[in-house]
Each structure stands twice: as C-alpha cells, then as structure tokens.
C-alpha positions as CSV (number, residue, x, y, z in Angstrom):
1,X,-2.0,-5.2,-28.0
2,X,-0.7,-3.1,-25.3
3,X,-0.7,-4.5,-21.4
4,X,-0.5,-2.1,-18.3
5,X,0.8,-3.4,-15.1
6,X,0.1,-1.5,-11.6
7,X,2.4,-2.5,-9.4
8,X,2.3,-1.2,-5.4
9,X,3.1,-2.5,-2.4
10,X,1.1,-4.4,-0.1
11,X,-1.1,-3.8,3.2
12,X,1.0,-2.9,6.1
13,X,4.6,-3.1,3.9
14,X,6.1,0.4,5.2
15,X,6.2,3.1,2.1
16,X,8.8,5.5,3.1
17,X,8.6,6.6,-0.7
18,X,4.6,7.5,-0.2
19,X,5.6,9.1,3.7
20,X,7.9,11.7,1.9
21,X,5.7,12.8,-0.3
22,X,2.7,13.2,2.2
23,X,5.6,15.0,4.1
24,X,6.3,17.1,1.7
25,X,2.7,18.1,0.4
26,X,2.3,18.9,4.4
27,X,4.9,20.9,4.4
28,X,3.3,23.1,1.1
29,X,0.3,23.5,2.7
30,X,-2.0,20.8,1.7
31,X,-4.1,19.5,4.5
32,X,-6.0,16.6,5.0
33,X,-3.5,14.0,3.6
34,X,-3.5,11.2,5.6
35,X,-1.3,8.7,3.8
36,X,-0.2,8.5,0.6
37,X,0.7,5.1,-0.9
38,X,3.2,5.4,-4.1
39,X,3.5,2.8,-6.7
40,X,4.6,2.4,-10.5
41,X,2.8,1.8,-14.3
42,X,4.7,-0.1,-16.4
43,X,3.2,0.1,-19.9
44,X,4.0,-2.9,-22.3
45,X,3.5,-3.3,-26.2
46,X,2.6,-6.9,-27.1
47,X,3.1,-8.9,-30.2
48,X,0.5,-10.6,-31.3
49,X,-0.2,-14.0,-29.3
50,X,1.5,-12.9,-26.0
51,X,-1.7,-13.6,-23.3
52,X,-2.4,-12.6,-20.7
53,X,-0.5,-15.9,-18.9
54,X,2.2,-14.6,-20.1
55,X,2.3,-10.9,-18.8
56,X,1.0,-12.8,-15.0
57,X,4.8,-14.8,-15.6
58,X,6.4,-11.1,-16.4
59,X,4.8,-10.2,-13.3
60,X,5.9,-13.1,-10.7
61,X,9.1,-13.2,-12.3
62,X,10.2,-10.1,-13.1
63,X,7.9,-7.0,-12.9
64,X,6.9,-7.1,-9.3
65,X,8.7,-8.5,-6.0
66,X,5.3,-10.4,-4.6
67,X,6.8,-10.7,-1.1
68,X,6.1,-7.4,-0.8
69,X,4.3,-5.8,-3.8
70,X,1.1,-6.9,-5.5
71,X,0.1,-6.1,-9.2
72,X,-2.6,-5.9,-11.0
73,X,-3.0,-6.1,-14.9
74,X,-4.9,-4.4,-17.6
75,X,-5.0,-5.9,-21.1
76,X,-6.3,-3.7,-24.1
C-alpha cells in the first residue's frame, strides 16, 4: 500500500519559498501570478497493516510542523 502526504503551510504563515518563485516567473515574463504557495509530497510505501492512524502519527510527529504547516493524506 502506498500513502502520499501533502504537506504546505498554513493561511497567512509567510512563504518566502512560494514569493521567490512568483518573483522569478515575473521576472521571465509570466503575467498574472498573483501568489504562489510552495509545499512538498512525500510518497510512502507501507507494509501491510500500517493504517491510516498511523501515517496521521507520521504526520503530527514527524512529517509536518503543524504550528505552521497542515497536511493532508492520501491512502491507495
């Protein structure tokens, strides 16, 4: 079973990541970008019995920093 976690970060956390790049596609000549927003995948391969409680701990404890991030989970 395979897990994919979005992480990005929240409402109103600044994104000086996402402000670069909306910067820079600006600067190439791309109009109309009015914010850009960057976050990350992370892809996981499950053994068999790990739920879906389990990749929500990964998450809290590891994965994501919820003080400022929030995630969101896809289980296939």
């Amino acid at each position: 079973m395979k897990a994919r976690v979005q992480v990005m970060l929240k409402d109103g956390v600044l994104d000086p990541q996402g402000e670069a790049v909306r910067h820079a596609l600006g600067a190439m000549g791309f109009g109309g970008i009015e914010g850009v927003r960057q976050g990350k995948i992370i892809e996981l391969d499950l053994a068999d019995g790990v739920t879906y409680a389990d990749v929500t701990e990964m998450c809290e404890k590891l994965l994501a920093n919820t003080v400022i991030e929030s995630y969101a989970i896809e289980m296939a």
